[in-house]
Every structure is written in C-alpha cells, then in structure tokens.
C-alpha positions in Angstrom: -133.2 -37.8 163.3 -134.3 -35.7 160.6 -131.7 -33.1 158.9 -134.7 -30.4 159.1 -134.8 -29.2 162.8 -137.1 -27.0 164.6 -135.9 -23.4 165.1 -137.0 -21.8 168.0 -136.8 -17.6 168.7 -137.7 -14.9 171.2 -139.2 -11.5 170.9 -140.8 -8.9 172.9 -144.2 -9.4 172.7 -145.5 -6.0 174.7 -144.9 -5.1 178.1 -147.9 -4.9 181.0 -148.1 -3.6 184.6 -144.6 -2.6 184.4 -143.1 -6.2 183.2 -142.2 -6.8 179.8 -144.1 -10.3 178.2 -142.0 -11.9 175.5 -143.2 -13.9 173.1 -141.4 -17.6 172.2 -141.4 -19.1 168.8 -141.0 -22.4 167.0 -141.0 -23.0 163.3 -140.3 -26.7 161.6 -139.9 -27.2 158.2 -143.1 -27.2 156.7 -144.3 -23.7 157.4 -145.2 -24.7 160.8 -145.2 -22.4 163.6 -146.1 -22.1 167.4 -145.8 -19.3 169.5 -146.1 -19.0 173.3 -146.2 -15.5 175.6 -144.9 -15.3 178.7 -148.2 -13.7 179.9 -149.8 -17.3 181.7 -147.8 -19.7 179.6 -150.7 -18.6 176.7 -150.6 -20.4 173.4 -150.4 -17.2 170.9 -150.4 -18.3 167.8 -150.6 -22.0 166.1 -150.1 -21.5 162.3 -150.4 -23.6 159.6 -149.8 -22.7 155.6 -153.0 -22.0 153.6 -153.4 -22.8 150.3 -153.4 -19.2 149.1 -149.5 -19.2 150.0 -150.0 -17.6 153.4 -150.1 -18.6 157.0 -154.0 -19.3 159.1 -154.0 -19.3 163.2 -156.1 -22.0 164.5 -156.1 -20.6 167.6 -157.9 -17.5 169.1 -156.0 -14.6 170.5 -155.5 -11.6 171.4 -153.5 -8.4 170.4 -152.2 -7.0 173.6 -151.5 -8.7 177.3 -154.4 -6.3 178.9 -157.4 -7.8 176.7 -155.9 -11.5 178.0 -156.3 -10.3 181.7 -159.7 -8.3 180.8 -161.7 -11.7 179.3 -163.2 -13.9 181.5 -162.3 -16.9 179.8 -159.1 -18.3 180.0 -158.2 -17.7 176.2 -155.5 -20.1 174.7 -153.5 -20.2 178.7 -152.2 -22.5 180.4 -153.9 -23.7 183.2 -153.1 -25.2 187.4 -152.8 -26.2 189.4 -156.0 -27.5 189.1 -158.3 -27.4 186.1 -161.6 -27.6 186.3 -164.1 -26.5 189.2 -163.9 -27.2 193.0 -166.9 -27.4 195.0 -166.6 -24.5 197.7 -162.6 -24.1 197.3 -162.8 -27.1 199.9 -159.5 -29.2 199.2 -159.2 -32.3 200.9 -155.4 -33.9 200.5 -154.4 -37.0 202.4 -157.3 -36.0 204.8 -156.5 -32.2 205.5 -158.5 -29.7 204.8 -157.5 -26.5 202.9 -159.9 -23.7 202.7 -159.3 -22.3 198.7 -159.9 -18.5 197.4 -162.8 -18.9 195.2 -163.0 -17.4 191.8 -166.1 -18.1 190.5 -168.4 -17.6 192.8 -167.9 -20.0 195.8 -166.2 -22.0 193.1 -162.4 -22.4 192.8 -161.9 -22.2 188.8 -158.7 -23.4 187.0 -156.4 -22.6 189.8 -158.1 -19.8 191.8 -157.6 -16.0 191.0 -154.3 -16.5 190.9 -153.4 -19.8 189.4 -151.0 -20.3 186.2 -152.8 -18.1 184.0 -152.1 -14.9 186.3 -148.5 -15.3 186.3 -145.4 -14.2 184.5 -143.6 -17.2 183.4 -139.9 -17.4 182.7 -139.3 -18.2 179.3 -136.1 -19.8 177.6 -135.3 -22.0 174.0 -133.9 -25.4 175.3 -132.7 -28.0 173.2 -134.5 -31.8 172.8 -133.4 -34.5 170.6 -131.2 -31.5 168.5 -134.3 -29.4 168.1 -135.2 -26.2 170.2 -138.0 -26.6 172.6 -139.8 -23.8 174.5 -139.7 -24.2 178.5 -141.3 -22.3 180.6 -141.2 -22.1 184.2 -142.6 -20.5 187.4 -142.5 -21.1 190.8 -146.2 -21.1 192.2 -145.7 -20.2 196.0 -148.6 -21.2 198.2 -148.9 -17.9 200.0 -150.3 -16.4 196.3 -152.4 -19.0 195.4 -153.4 -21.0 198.3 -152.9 -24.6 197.6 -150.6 -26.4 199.9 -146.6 -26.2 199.3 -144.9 -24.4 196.8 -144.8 -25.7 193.2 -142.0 -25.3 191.2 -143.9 -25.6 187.4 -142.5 -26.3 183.8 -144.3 -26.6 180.9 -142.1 -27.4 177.9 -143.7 -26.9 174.3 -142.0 -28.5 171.5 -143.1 -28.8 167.3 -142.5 -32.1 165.0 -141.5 -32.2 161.7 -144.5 -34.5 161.4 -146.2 -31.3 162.7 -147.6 -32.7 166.0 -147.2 -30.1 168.9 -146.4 -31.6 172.2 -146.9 -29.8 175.7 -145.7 -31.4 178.9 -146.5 -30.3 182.0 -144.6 -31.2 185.0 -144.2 -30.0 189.1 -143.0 -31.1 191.7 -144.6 -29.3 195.3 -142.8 -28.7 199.0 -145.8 -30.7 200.7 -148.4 -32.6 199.4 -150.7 -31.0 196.9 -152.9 -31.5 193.7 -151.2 -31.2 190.1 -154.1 -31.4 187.1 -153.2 -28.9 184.5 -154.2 -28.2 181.1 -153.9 -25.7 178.2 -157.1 -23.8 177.5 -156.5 -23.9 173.8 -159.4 -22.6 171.5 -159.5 -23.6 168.3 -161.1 -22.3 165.5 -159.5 -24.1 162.2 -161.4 -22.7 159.9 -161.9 -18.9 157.9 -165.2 -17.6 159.2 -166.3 -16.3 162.8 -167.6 -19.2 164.4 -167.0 -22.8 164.5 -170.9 -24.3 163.8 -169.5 -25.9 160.5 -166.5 -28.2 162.4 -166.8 -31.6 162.8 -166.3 -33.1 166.5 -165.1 -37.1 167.2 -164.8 -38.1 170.8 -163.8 -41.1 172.5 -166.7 -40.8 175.4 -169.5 -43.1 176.4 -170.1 -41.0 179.3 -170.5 -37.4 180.2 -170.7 -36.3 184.1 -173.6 -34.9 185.1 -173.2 -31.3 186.4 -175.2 -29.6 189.4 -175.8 -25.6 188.6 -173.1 -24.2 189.9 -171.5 -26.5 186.8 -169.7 -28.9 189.8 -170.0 -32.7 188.8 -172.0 -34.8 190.3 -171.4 -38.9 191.2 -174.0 -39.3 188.7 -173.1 -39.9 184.9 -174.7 -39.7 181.6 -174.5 -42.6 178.9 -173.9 -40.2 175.5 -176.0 -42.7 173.1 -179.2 -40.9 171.8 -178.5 -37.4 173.4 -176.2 -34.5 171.9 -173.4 -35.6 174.0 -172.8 -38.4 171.5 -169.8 -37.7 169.4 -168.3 -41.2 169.0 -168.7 -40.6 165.5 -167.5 -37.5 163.7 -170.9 -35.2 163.8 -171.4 -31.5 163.3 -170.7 -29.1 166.0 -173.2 -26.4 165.1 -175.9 -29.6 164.9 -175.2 -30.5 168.3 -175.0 -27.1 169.8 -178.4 -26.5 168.4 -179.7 -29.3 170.1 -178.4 -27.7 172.9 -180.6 -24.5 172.5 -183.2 -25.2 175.0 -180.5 -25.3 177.8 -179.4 -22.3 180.1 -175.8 -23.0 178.6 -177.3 -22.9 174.6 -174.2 -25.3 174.1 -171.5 -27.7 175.9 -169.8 -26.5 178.7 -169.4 -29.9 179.7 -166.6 -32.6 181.3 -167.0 -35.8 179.4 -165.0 -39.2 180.3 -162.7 -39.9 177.9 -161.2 -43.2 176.6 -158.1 -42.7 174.4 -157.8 -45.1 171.6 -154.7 -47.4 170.6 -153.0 -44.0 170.1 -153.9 -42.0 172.9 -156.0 -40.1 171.0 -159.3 -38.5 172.6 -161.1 -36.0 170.3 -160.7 -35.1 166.2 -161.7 -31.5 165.5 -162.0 -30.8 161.4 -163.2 -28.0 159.4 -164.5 -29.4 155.8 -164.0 -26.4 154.5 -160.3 -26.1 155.0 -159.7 -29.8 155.5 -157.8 -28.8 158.1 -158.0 -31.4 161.6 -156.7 -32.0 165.2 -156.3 -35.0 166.8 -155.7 -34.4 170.6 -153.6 -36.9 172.0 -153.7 -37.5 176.2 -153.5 -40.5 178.5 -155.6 -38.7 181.5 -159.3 -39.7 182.0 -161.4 -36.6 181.8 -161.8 -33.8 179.1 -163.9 -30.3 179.0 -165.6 -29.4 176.2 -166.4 -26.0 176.0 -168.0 -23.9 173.0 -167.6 -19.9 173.8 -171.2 -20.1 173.9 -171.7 -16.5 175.8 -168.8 -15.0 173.9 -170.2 -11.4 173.1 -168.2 -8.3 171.4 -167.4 -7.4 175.1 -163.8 -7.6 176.2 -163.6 -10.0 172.7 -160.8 -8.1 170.7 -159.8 -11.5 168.9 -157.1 -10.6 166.0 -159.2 -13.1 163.7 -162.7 -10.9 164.1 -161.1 -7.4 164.1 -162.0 -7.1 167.6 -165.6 -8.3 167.5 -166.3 -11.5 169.2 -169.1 -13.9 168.4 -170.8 -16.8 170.1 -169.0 -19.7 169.5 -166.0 -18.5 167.8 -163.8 -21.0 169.1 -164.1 -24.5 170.8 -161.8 -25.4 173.7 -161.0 -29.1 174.5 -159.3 -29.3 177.7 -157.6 -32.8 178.6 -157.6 -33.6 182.9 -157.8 -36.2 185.5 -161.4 -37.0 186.6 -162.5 -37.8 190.2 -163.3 -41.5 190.9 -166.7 -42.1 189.5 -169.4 -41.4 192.8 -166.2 -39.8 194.8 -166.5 -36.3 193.1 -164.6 -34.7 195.9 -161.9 -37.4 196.5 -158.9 -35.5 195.2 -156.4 -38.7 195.4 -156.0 -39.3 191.6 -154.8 -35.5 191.1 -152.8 -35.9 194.5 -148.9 -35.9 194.2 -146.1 -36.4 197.1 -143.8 -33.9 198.2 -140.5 -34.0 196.4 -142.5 -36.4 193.6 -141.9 -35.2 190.2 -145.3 -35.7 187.9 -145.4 -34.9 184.6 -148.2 -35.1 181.8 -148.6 -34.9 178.3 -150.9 -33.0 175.8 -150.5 -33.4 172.0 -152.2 -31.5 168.9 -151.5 -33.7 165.5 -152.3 -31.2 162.8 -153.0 -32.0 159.0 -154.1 -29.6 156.4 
C-alpha cells in the first residue's frame, strides 16, 4: 500500500426545504480531489491541478441545492433505480406487472419523479484498504417511488493515488425488483463553454435505434459510415454537426458497448488541456448524451457564471441493455430479494 493515503472530509454544503445537504470530500496526493453532496448522491466537483498552479472542475455544477432540483437534466447525480427510459412506466418482473409514475411524459426516466436523484442521502467517511472512502446510503421505499420492494442503496465513492475514481453501486430489495444505476456525470475537461473541441473513443459497433418518444427499439444500428462511429478517437463537435439535420441537433443516444481487455468503454480528451477520461464498466449498454438543448434557462453552472450553453458538457452514462429484440424484457436488470448486486463505474484521469 502506498504511504500517501486519501483524506476524506465533510462540510455543510447549504441547507434546502428545511434539511441541511453536506458536502463529502476526498483529496489524494496529487492535488486530486472529489467531492459528493448529499443532495441525490451528486458528483460536485472532480478537480484536477492546472498547469497555472490552480485546480480545473471537469465536471458541471451548480452553486446552490435549488438550481439542482430546478434543471431538467439530471446534472452530475446519481441515478436508480433504473436508468434510462421505460416504455409507458410498464414494469414487467418475473411476469408481474407494475404500473410506474411517469416522468417524462408517459415515460418513466431515471427512476421516476422520485428516484435516487430526489433524495437526501446519508452521508459518512468510511475506511477501504487504509484510505477514506465516501458511502452514501438511502433507503428507497416502494411506497415513494413505485418500484416493487424496498431498496436499501449504497453507493461508495473512493479516489486512487493513480488518480482513478471508482463508484460502486450496490442494493439489495425486499421483493423482487430492477437495480440499473448510473451516475449522470457531465464532463467538460476543458477551459471554454462548450465541449465541440473534445475528442470521443468508444468501444460500440452498434447503436439502438430509438422510437420518438427516445424508447429503444429491437432494431440496431451498425456505427460504420454514420456519426455514431467513434471506434476511433474523432471530434465531438464534428459529429454533433453531422447531427444538425436531426430533431435532437446531437446524440442523445444508448449505444452497445464492448469493454476492452481493461474494461474500458469510452476515452473523452480535450487537446487543448491534454486532459482525458477513460471510463471503465463491465455492463453492456452506455448513453451518450451532449446537453444539446442546454439554454441560459435554469443553467446557473459555476463554470459559465450562470449562463448555460448548448453543449456545455457531455454525459456518458454506463447501464445494462435489454436483450437485443426483447426491449421490454427487464430480466438482465432483475435482482432477487435478499440478493445483494453491486456494480462498478470507474473515471481514470490523466492531465
């Protein structure tokens, strides 16, 4: 083990709706830091030194817990039980049928009004392998969100001295349920309002086709030839301008991913900064989504002065896909009662 060890701390971050939100901190060694509110498990701040001697957030955030619960967008929170879309809020587990609030429409959307990302999460500094760890934990009862049992939810976030950050995301429910979280993380590593100059690697052949109401389809889409084709580094902004003539005017898209030797699914760099992130998972499916309606409206980001822009940050959201043609078979996602199921989401940084 190294002698440098991560150093974890907590702080009041604000208080909202009469409950105070903290904010959890780790720092390693090399200038390194993470930071995680309370508010919906919400990445805060991912920092990394610059080479002006100070400290740049890749990440997008905001100022104050109200402007999280005022955007539309899920901004840097953590995400379940379920992310993604369901078709009509119609769950099917082990052949019952549970009726979902929808969110989105008649669309269910990362959990429902009132999945992960509403909550108040309990927030401690644990202890892993000598270094402090942040765990946080909430018990999701199915009476507030719907989904069948209740689901008692941990998601521990931990920094390397090799500067990898590692989020695992475990549950275990009272009946039989779904469990496919993620973190909503976006990323912009770079100095200016919008990501267009970031290069984008990702391990997909495939993309799923979406119907409009943005649900997949059983059909797929081979990447060669079309702007879905990332399996070699290419320019965002390039492929969101091929996007242009779409009603999205850029990806808001679920791609099928096929980690490499290292698990690794997607590179995001800035060649400006030469800063990168190499996101490491073992599940099957990732969205790719490019703040492509972002607007000044309810967009008070810290980074912009409280202007937003169109593509001012790029999420890449690791999850379990469907059986290909069995877009409403919810098996792969489904776990036991009393099973424990965890999963992993890792960020390798280099700048």
């Amino acid at each position: 083990m190294s002698n440098n060890q991560t150093v974890g701390t907590i702080d009041k971050f604000d208080d909202y709706q009469g409950h105070q939100i903290d904010k959890l901190t780790l720092s390693n060694a090399n200038n390194v830091s993470i930071s995680v509110i309370t508010l919906g498990s919400t990445l805060y701040e991912l920092n990394v030194p610059d080479k002006e001697g100070g400290v740049r957030n890749l990440v997008l955030n905001f100022e104050h817990s109200q402007d999280y619960f005022e955007n539309p967008f899920y901004i840097c929170m953590g995400i379940g039980r379920v992310g993604g879309r369901i078709a009509d809020g119609q769950l099917v587990v082990d052949g019952k049928q549970t009726q979902l609030p929808q969110n989105e429409g008649t669309t269910t959307l990362h959990g429902g009004p009132d999945g992960f990302n509403t909550q108040i999460w309990q927030g401690e500094i644990g202890k892993q392998d000598g270094n402090d760890v942040i765990i946080m934990h909430h018990l999701q009862k199915s009476e507030d969100d719907g989904f069948p049992g209740d689901m008692d939810a941990t998601i521990t976030y931990s920094l390397s001295d090799d500067n990898v950050v590692s989020m695992n995301f475990s549950a275990k429910s009272s009946e039989d349920t779904v469990f496919n979280p993620t973190q909503h993380t976006y990323f912009n590593l770079g100095k200016t309002s919008d990501i267009m100059s970031h290069q984008l690697k990702l391990n997909a052949i495939q993309a799923l086709k979406l119907d409009d109401k943005k649900i997949p389809t059983k059909d797929r889409i081979d990447v060669e030839g079309t702007p879905y084709d990332f399996r070699k580094s290419k320019s965002l902004g390039d492929a969101i301008n091929a996007m242009s003539n779409t009603k999205e005017k850029g990806f808001d898209d679920v791609f099928a991913v096929h980690p490499d030797a290292h698990n690794i699914i997607a590179e995001l760099k800035d060649p400006d900064t030469n800063c990168s992130v190499a996101i490491e998972s073992s599940r099957s499916g990732m969205i790719l989504f490019t703040a492509n309606s972002f607007t000044k409206d309810h967009m008070n980001f810290v980074r912009t002065n409280g202007v937003g822009h169109p593509h001012e940050g790029v999420a890449m959201e690791p999850m379990i896909l469907p059986k290909p043609g069995q877009e409403k078979d919810f098996s792969e996602m489904t776990i036991k009662k009393d099973q424990s199921v965890s999963y992993a989401i890792k960020y390798h940084l280099s700048f």
